[in-house]
GUKOL-962445 format. One record per residue: x, y, z negated of N, C-alpha, C, O, CB in turn; residue number from 0; residue in one letter. Coordinates in steps of 0.02 Angstrom, whole numbers. Last residue first. Glycine has a CB too. Example, Ala and Ser with C-alpha at 12.3 -4.5 7.8 and 13.67 -1.06 7.14 Angstrom:
GUKOL-962445
nxx|nyy|nzz|caxx|cayy|cazz|cxx|cyy|czz|oxx|oyy|ozz|cbxx|cbyy|cbzz|n|res
642|-112|-354|684|-53|-357|645|2|-394|670|57|-402|704|-30|-286|1|S
660|-284|-390|615|-225|-390|660|-165|-390|712|-166|-423|565|-224|-452|0|A
***
This chain:
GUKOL-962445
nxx|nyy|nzz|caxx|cayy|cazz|cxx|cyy|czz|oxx|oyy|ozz|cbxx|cbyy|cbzz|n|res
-2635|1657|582|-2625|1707|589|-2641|1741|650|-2628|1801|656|-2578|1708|574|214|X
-2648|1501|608|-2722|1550|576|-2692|1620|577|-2740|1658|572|-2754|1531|478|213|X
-2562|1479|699|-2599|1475|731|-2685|1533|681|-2733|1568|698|-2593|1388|748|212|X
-2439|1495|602|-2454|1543|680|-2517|1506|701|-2508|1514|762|-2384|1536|755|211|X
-2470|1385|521|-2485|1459|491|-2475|1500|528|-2493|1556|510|-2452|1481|438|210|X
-2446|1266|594|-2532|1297|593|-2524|1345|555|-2580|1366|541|-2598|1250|562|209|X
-2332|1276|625|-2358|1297|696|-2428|1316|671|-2466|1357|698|-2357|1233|761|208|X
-2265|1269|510|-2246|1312|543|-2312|1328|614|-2328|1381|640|-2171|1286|560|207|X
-2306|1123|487|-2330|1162|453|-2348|1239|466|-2399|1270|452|-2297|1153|415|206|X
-2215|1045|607|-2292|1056|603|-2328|1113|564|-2370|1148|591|-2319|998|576|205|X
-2107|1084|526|-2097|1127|598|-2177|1133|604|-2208|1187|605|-2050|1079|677|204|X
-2103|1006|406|-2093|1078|396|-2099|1116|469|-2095|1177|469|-2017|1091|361|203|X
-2131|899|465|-2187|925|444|-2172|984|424|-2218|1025|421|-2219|892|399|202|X
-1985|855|514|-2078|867|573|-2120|931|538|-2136|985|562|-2156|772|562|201|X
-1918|861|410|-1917|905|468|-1965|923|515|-1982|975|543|-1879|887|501|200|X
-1989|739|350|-1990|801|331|-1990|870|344|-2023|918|322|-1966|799|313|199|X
-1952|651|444|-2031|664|421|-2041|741|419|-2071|784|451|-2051|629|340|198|X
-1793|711|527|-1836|657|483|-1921|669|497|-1945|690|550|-1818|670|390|197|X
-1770|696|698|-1761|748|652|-1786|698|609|-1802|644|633|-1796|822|659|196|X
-1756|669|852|-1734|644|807|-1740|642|746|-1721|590|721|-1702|650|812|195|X
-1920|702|939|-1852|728|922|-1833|656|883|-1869|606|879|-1850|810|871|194|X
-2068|818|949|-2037|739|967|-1948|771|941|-1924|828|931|-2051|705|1085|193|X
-2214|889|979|-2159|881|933|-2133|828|936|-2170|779|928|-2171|888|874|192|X
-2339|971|1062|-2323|888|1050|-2233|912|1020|-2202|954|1052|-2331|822|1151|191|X
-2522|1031|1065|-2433|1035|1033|-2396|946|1014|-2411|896|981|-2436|1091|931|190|X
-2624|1101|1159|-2581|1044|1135|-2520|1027|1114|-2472|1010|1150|-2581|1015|1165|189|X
-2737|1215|1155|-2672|1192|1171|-2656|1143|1131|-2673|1141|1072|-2625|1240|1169|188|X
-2874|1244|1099|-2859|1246|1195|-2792|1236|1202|-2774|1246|1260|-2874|1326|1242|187|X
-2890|1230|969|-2892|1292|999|-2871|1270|1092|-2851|1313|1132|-2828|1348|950|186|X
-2759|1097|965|-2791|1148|932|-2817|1217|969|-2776|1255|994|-2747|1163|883|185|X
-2713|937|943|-2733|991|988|-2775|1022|952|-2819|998|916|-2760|975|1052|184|X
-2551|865|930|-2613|886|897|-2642|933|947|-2607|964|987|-2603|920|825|183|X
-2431|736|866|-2446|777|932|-2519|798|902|-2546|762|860|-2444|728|1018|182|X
-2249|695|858|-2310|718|799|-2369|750|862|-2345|790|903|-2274|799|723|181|X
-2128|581|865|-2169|634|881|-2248|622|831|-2279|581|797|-2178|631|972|180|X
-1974|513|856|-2024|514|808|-2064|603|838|-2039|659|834|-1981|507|714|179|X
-1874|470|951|-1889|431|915|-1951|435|876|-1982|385|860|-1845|426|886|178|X
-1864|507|1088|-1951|527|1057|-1940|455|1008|-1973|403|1012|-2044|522|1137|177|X
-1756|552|1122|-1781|611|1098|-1867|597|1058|-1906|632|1027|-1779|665|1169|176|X
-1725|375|1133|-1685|435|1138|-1748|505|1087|-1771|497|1031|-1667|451|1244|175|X
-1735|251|1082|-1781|285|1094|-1752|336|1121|-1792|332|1168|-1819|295|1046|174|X
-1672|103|1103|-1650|173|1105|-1710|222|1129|-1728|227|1187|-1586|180|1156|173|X
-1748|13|1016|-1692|-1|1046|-1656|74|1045|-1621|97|1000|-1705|-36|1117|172|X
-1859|53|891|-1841|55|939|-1761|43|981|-1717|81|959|-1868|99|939|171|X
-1883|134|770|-1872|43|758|-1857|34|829|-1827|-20|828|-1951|-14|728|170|X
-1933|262|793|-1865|250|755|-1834|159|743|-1783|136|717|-1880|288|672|169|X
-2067|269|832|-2027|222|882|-1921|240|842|-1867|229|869|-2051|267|999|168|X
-2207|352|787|-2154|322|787|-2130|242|809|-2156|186|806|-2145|335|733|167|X
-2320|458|834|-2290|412|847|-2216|400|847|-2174|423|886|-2311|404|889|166|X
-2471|521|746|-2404|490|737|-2374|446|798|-2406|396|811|-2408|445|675|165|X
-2568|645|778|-2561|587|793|-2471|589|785|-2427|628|803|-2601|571|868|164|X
-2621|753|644|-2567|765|708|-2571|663|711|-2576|625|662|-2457|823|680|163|X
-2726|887|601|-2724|794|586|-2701|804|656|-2726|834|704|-2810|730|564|162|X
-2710|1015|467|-2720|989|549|-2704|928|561|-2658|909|525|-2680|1024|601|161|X
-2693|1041|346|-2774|1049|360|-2778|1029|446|-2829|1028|480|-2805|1144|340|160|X
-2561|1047|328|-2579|1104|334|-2660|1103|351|-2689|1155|367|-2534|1135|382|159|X
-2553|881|421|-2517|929|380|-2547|993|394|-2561|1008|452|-2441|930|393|158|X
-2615|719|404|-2646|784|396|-2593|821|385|-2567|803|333|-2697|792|343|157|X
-2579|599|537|-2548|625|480|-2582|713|467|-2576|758|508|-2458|619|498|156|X
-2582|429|594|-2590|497|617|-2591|519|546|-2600|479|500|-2656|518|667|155|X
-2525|290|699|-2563|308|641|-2576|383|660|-2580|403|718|-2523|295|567|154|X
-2458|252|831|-2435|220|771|-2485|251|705|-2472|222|652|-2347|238|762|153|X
-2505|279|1007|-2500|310|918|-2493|243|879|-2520|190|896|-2583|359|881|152|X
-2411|191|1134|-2481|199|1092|-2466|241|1007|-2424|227|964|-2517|105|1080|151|X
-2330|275|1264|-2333|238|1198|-2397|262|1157|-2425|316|1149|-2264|253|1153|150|X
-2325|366|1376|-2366|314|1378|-2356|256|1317|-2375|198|1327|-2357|287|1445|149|X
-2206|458|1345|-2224|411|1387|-2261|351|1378|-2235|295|1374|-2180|398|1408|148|X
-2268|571|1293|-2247|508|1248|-2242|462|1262|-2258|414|1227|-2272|492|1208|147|X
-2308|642|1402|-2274|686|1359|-2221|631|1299|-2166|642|1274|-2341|739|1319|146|X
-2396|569|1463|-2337|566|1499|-2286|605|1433|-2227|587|1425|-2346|610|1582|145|X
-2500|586|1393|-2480|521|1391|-2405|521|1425|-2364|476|1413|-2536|475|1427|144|X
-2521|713|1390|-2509|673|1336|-2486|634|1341|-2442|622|1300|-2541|657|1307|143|X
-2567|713|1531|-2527|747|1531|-2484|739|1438|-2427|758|1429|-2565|814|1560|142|X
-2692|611|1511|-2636|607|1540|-2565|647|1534|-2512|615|1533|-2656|612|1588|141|X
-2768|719|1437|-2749|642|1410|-2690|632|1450|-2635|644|1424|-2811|577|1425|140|X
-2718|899|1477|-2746|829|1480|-2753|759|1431|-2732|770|1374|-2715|810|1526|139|X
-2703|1061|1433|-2678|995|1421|-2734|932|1433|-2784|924|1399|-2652|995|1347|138|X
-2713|1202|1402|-2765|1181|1458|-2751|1106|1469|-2785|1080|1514|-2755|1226|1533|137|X
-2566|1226|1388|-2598|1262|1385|-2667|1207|1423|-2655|1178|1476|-2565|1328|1412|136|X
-2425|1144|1268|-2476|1139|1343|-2545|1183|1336|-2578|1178|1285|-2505|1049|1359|135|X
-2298|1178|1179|-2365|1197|1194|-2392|1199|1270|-2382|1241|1314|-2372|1260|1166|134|X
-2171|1074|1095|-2202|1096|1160|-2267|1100|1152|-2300|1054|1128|-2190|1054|1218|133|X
-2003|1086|1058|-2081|1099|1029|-2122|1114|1099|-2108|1154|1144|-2088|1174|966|132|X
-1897|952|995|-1916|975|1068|-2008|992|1043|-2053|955|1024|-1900|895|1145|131|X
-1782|934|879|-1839|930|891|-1856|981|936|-1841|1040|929|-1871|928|838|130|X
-1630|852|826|-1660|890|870|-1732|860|874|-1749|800|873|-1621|891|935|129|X
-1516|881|664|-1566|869|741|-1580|876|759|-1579|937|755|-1596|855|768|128|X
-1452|950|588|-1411|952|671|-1436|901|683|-1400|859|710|-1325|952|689|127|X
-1511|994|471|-1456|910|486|-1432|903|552|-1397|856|571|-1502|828|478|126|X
-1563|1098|518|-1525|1106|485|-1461|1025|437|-1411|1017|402|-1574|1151|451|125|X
-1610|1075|687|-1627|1061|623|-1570|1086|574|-1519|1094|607|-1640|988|618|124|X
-1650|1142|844|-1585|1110|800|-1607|1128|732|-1620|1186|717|-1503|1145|817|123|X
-1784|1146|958|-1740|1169|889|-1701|1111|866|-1715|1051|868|-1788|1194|821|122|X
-1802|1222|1094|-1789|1144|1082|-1750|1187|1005|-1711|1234|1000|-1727|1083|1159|121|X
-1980|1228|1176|-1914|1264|1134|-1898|1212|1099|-1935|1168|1076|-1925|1331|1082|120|X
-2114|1275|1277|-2063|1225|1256|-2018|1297|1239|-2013|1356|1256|-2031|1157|1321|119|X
-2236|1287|1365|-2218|1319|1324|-2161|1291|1289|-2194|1280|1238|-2265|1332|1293|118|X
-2321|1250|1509|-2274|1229|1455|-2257|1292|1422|-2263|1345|1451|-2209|1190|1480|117|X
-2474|1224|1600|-2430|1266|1578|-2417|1255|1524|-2459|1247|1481|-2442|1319|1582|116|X
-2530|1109|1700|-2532|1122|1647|-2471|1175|1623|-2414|1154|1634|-2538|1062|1618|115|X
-2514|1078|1852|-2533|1152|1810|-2533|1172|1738|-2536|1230|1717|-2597|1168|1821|114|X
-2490|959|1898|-2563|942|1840|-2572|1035|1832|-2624|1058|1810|-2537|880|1732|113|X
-2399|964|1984|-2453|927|2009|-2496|944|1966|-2553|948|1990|-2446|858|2016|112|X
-2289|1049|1918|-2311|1045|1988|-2394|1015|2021|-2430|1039|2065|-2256|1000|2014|111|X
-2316|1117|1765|-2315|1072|1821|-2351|1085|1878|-2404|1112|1892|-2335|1015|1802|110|X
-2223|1278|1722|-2279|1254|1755|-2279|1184|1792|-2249|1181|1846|-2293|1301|1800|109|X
-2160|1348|1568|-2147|1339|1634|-2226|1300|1644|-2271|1291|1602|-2067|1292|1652|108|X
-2055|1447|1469|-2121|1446|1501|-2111|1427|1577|-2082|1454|1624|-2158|1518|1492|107|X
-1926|1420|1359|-1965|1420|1398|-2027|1410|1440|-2049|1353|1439|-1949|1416|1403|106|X
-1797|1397|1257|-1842|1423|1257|-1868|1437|1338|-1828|1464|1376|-1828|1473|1215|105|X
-1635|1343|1167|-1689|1346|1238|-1745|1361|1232|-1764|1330|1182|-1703|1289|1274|104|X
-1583|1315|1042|-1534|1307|1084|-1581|1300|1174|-1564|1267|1223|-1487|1231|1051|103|X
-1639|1378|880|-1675|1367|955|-1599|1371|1008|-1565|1423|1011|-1747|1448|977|102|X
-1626|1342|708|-1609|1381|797|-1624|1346|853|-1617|1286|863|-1531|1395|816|101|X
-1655|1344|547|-1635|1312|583|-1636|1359|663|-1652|1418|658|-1672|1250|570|100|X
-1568|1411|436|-1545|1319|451|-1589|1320|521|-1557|1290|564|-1583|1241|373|99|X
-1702|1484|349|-1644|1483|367|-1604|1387|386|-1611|1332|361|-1612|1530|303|98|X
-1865|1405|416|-1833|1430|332|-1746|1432|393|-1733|1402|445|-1843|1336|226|97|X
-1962|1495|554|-1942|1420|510|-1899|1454|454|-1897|1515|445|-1887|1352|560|96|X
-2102|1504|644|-2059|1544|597|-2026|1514|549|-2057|1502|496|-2093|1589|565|95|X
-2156|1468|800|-2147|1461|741|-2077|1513|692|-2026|1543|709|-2140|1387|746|94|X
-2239|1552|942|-2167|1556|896|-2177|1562|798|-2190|1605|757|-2123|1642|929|93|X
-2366|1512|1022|-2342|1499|958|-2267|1517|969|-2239|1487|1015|-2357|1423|931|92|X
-2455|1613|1130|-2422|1575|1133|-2383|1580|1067|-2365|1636|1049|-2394|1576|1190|91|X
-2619|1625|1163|-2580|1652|1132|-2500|1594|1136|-2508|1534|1146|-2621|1668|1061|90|X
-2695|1615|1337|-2669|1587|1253|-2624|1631|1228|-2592|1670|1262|-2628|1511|1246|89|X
-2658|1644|1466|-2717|1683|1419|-2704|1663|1320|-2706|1693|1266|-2813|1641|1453|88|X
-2487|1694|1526|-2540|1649|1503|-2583|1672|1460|-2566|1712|1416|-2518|1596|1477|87|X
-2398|1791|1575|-2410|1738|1594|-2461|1698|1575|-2481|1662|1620|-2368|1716|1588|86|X
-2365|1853|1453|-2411|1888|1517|-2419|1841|1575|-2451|1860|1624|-2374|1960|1551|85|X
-2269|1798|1383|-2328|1785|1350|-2370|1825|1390|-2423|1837|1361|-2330|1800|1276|84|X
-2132|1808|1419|-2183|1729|1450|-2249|1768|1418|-2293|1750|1456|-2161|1620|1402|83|X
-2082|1876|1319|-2077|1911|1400|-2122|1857|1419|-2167|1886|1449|-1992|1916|1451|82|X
-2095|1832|1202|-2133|1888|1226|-2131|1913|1288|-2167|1957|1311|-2122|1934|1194|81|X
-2052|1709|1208|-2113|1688|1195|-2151|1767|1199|-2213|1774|1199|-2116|1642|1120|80|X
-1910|1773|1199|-1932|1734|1259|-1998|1736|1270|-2018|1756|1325|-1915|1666|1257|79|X
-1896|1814|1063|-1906|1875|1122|-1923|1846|1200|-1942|1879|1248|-1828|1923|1129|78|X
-1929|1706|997|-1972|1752|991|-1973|1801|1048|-2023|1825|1076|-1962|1780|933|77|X
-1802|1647|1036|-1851|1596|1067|-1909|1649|1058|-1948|1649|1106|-1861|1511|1025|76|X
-1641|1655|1072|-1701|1693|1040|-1752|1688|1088|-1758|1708|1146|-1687|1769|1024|75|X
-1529|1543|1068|-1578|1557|1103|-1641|1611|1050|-1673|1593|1000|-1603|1478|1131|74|X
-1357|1520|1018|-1433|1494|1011|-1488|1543|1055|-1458|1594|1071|-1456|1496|924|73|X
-1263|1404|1135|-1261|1450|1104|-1337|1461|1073|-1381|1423|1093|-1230|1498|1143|72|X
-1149|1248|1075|-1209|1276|1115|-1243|1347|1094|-1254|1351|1033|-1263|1223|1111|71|X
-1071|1210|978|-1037|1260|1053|-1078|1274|1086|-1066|1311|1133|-988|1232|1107|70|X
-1122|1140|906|-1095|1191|866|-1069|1253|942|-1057|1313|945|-1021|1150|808|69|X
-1107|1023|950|-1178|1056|949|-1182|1139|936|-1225|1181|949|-1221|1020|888|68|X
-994|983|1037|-987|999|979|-1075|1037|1001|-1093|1065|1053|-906|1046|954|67|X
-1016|840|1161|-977|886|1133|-1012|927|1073|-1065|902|1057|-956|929|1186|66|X
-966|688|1184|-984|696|1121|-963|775|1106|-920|791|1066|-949|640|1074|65|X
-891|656|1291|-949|621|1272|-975|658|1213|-1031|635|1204|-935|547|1256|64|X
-792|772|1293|-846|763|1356|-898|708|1332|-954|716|1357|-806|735|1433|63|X
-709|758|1179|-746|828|1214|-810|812|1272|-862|843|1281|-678|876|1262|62|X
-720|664|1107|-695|711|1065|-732|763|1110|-774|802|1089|-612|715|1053|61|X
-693|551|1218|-765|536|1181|-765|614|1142|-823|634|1143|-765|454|1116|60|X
-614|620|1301|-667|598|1331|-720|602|1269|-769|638|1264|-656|528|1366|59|X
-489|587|1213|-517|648|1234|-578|628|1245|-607|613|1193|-488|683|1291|58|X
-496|453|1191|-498|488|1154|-517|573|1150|-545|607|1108|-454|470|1142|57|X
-460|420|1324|-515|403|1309|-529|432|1245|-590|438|1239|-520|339|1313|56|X
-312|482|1330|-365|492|1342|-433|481|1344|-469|526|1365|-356|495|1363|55|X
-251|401|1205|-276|473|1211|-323|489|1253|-377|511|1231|-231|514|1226|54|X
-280|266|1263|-288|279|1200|-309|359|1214|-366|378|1229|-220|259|1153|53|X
-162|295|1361|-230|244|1398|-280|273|1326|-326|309|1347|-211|121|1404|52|X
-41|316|1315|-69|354|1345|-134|354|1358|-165|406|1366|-44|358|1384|51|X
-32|190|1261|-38|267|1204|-69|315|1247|-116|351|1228|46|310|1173|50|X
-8|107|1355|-67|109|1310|-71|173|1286|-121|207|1295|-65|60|1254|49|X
103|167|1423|67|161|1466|-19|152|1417|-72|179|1435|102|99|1515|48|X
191|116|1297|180|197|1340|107|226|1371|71|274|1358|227|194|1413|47|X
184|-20|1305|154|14|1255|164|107|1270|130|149|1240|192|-19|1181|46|X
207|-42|1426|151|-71|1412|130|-21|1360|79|13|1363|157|-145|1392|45|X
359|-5|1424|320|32|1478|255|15|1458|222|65|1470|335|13|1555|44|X
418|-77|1325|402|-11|1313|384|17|1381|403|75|1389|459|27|1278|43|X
406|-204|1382|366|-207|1325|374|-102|1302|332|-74|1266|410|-282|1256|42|X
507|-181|1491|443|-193|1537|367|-186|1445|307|-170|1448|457|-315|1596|41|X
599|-182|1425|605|-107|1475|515|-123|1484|471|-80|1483|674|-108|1576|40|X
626|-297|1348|640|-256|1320|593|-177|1367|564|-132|1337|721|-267|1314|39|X
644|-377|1508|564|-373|1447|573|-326|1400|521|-293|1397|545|-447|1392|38|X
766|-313|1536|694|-299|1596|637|-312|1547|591|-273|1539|685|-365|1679|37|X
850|-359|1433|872|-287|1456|795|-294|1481|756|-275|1437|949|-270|1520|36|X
854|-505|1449|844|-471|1381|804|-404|1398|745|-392|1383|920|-454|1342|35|X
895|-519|1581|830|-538|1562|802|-499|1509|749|-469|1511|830|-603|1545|34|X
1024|-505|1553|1007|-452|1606|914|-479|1602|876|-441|1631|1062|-466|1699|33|X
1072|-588|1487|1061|-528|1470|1027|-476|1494|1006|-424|1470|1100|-511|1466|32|X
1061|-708|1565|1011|-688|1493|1016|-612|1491|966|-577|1493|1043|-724|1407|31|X
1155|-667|1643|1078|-655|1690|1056|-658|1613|1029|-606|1594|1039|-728|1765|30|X
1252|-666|1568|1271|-610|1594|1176|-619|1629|1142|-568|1635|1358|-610|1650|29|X
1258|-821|1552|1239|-768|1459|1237|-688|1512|1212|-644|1477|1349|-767|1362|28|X
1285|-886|1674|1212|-877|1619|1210|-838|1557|1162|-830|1520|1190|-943|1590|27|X
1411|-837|1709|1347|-809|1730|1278|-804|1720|1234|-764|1735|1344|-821|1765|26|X
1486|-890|1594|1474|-828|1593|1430|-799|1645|1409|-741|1636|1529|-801|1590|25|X
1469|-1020|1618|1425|-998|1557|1417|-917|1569|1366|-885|1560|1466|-1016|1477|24|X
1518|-1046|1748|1453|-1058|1749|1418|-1031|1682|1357|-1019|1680|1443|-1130|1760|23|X
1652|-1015|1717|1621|-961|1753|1554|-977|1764|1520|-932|1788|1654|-945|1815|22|X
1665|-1040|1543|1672|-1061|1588|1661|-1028|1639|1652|-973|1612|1653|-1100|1586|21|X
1756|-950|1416|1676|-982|1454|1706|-1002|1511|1763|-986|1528|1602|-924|1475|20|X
1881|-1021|1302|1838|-970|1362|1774|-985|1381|1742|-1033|1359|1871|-967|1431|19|X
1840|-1069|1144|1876|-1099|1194|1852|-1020|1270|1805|-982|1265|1837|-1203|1205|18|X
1762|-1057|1050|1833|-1116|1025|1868|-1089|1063|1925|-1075|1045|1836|-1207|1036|17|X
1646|-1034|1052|1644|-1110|1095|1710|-1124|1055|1722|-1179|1030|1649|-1114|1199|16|X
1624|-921|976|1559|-988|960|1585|-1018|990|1560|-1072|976|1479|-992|976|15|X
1724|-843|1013|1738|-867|950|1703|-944|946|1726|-998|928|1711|-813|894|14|X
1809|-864|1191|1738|-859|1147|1749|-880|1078|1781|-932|1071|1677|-907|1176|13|X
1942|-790|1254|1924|-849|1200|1870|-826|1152|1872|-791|1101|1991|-871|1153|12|X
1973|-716|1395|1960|-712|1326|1924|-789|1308|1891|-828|1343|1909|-642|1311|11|X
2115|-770|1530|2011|-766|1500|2051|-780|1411|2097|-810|1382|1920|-879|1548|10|X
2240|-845|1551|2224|-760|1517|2147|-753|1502|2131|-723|1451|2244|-687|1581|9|X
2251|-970|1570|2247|-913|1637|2233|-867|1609|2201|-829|1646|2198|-918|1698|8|X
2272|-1016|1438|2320|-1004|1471|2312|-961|1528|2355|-919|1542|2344|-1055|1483|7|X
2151|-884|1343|2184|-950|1349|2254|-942|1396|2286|-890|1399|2128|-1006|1384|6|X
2166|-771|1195|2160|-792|1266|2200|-845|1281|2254|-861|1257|2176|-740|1312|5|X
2105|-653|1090|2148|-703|1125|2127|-741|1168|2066|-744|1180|2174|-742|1089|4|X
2116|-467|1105|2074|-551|1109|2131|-599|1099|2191|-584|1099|2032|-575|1197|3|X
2252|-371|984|2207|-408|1069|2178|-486|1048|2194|-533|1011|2283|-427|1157|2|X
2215|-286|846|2215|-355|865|2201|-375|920|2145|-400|927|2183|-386|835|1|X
2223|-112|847|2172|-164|851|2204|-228|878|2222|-224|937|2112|-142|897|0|X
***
């Protein structure tokens, strides 16, 4: 290999000057460098430090915001509605739906203040929505009104020969569970239906409740 060349005190001979550096150039190209080297180090710690920042919020929304409906287990809501059903003089409804859809809860319970006795079961639709079925035994106005928190009916709807008050709130900011309820009283109980689910879904669940009720 060809040695540098070099001036008279021996320092290498920069090609770009002609000539050596000086000891003032070579401490500025030696701190550039040493500049180069720390943003180079400091632009792959940012983007590390993101990827990482990325995944995990990525987890979060994948498992903990958003977990799988599919992991909830289902609930046999008929054999519930038979151990509860010595509990109360009514008969208590377990609808009978088309394959698609499951009960992820089932229960008989009691308010504190009004007594009104619940009957609730939360079904998953076969579009994996949700509709919350609830039978009040002995049911109020009030105890209605709290059921839909205090939103006024939007119209009302015959299914199966039973006329269910409409209320929809799908035009709503965030309605959560009562985008769209169906509510009716029959026989000494009050059935209020609320959820996400379509029309359609309502009225196939409504339909369900008045062929347990003439049976």
């Amino acid at each position: 290999m060809t040695p540098a060349a070099t001036d008279d005190h021996g320092r290498p001979i920069v090609a770009e000057l002609g000539r050596a550096e000086t000891p003032e150039e070579t401490a500025e190209r030696k701190s550039a460098a040493s500049a180069k080297r720390r943003s180079n180090q400091t632009t792959l710690n940012l983007v590390i430090a993101l990827g990482a920042s990325l995944a995990l919020v990525l987890f979060l929304v994948l498992v903990v915001v958003r977990p799988n409906v599919s992991q909830v287990e289902s609930v046999d809501y008929a054999a519930a509605a038979a151990e509860a059903q010595g509990a109360v003089d009514v008969e208590l409804v377990v609808p009978v739906l088309p394959p698609g859809w499951w009960a992820n809860r089932a229960e008989l319970t009691s308010g504190a203040s009004d007594g009104v006795h619940m009957w609730q079961i939360g079904f998953i639709t076969p579009s994996a929505q949700y509709i919350g079925f609830t039978q009040g035994v002995d049911a109020n106005p009030s105890w209605v009104a709290g059921k839909v928190e205090n939103h006024a009916s939007t119209g009302s709807q015959q299914i199966e020969g039973v006329d269910w008050q409409v209320y929809d709130r799908r035009d709503a900011g965030d309605p959560g569970n009562l985008a769209y309820a169906l509510v009716a009283t029959v026989d000494g109980s009050t059935f209020v239906l609320s959820g996400t689910a379509s029309e359609v879904e309502f009225a196939t669940l409504a339909a369900s409740v008045t062929a347990e009720l003439e049976s």
